[in-house]
N, C-alpha and C positions, 0 to 999 in steps of 0.2 A: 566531436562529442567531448565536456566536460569530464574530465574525472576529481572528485572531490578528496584532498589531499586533509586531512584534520589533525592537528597536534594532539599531542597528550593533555598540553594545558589546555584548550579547548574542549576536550572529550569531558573533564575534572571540570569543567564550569559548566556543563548541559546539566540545566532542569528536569525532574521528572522522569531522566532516561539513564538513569543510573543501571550498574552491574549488577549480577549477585553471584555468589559461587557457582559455578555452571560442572555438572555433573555427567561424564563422557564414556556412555557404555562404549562396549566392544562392538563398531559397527562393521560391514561385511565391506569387502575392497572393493572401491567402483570400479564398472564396468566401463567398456571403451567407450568414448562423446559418441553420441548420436546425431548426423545433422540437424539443424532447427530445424526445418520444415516436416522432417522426417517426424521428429518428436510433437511438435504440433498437430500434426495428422492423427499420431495415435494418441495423445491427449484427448481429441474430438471423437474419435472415435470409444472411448472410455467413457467419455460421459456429454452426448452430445446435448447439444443447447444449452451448457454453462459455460463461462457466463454468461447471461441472458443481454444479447445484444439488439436494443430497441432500433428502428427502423429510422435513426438518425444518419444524415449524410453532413459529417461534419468538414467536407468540403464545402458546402453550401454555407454551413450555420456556421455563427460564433459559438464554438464548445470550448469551455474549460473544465479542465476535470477535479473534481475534489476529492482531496483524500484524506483520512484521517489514523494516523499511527496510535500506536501504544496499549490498545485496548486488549478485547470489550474490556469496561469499566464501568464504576459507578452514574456514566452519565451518559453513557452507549445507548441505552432506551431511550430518555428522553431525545436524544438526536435523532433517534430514527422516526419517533415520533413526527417529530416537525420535517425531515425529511418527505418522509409519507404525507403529511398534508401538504404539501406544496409538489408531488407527483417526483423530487429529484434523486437521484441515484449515484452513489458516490463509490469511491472504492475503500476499502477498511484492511489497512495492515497491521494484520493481529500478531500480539508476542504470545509464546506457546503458554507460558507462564498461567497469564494473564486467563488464557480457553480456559485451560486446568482446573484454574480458581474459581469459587462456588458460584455459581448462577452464570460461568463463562461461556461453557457448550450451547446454551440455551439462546445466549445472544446471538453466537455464531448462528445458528440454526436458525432464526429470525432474519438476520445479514439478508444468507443465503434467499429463505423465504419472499422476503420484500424486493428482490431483483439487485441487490447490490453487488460488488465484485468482491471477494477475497484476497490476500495480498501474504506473502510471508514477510515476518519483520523479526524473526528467528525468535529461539527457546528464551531467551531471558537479557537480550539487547546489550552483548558486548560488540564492541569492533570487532569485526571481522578478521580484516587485518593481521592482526595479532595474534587471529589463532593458529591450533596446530592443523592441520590436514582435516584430523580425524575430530577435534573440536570440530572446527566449521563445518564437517558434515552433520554431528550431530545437534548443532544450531538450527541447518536445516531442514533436515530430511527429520528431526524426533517432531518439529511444527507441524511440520506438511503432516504427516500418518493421522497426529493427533487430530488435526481438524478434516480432517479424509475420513475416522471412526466418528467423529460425533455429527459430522453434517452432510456426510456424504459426495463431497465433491473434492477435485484433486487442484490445487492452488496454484498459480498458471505465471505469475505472477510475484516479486518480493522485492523488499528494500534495504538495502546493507542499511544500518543504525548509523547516524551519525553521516550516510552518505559516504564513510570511509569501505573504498573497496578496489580492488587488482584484478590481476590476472589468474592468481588461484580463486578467488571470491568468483570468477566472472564464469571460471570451468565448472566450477561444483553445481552453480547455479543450473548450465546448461545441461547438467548431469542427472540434474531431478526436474528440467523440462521448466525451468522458472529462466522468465524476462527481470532483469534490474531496471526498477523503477526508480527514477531521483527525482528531483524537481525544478519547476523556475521561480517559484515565489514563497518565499519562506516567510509565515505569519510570526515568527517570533512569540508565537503562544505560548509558550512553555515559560517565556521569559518576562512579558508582560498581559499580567492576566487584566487586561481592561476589554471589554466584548466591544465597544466602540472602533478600539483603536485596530483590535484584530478583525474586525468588517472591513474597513476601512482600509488594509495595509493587503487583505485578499481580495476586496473589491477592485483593485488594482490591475487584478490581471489581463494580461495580456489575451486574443483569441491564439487557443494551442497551449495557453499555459497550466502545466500541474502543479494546483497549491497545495502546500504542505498545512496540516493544522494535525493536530493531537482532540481525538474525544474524552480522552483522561483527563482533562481541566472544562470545569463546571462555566467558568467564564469563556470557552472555546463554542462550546454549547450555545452560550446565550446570544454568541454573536452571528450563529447561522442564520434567525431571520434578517437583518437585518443585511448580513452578506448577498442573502438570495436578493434581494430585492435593488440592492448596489448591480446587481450583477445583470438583472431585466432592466435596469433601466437603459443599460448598455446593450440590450437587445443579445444579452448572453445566454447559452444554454448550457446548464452545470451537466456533466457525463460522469462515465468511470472512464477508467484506462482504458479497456478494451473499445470502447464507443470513441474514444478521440481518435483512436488510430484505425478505427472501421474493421479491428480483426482481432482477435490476442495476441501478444508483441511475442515476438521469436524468441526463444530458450535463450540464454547466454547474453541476447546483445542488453545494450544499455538505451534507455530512453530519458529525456528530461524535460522534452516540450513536444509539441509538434508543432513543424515550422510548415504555414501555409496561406494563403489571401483569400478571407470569406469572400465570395463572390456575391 
């Protein structure tokens, strides 16, 4: 498995995924790891049948899973919109920030509603990295509560920013019951807003591969129709994470494709 190594000058040239002062209550000392499976069980049993995993066998089928960072945001509706008319389900990793912000609970709540999967993508999108202990819990664990009080479900699921993340990054995660989700095909959306060229750079994908896009850019949006229909003409079928890998992915470990031969 990959693990994504990012410079500083790199982190300083990402679009759209900028810092902001991050603010570190006094969180409680975690408690000892809990096996994955073990934590998976009692996740299911907290709150069973999310996320809502359709009676896809993506052994059989070509599935790629979509996912989209950064949000909700100004153009989180319209995409689910056009999602919902074309029946696809995607997974959405939300920054807590972002919930917080006016009209943000309400999309979550929607997400949730419409069958799509939830994801963490921490409070306010620094590198993880770099934080302290007690920072990177409260990246995660302030996400996760928040969108656990406004939509009811506990997030199973998360993505270090930037894709930079370790072995402290990989315990905490396993600590609050979250899979690290990365990726194989990075649309460069952030970086070049043409809905052409980001169809086109996603439509690419491989079967098993997770495309990165952001719903925070208006022209990321606009290139979903035209991505879904790249994607059927390749006899593909867009999922969430949980449906590519036929379960929710295990606390702790890291995921960036699924590697398999549609039959």
């Amino acid at each position: 498995m990959r693990v994504w190594v990012v410079s500083l000058a790199l982190l300083a040239a990402v679009a759209g995924c900028g810092t902001q002062p991050m603010i570190q209550p006094q969180l409680a000392r975690p408690q000892a790891p809990i096996e994955p499976r073990k934590l998976a069980r009692r996740l299911e049993a907290m709150q069973p049948g999310w996320p809502t995993v359709r009676r896809i066998d993506c052994r059989r089928l070509k599935c790629v899973a979509l996912t989209f960072d950064d949000g909700p945001g100004d153009y989180t509706g319209k995409l689910l919109d056009l999602l919902s008319a074309r029946q696809v389900r995607a997974t959405f990793f939300v920054v807590g920030q972002m919930v917080a912000a006016h009209g943000g609970a309400q999309l979550v709540r929607r997400i949730v509603a419409e069958g799509h999967e939830l994801g963490n993508h921490t409070w306010n999108h620094p590198p993880l990295t770099g934080l302290t202990d007690r920072g990177l819990r409260f990246q995660l664990k302030h996400t996760n509560d928040l969108v656990e009080r406004v939509a009811g479900v506990r997030m199973r699921v998360m993505r270090p920013p930037y894709g930079a993340t370790n072995r402290r990054v990989a315990a905490e995660a396993r600590r609050l019951g979250l899979a690290q989700v990365l990726w194989s095909v990075d649309t460069l959306d952030w970086q070049d807003r043409v809905p052409a060229l980001v169809a086109r750079r996603a439509g690419k994908a491989a079967v098993g591969s997770i495309v990165l896009m952001h719903d925070i850019h208006r022209s990321t949006v606009q290139a979903v129709p035209a991505l879904l229909d790249l994607l059927a003409k390749k006899g593909c079928t867009p999922v969430t994470i949980s449906e590519l890998y036929g379960r929710t992915p295990a606390p702790g470990r890291m995921y960036s494709a699924r590697v398999y031969k549609a039959r």
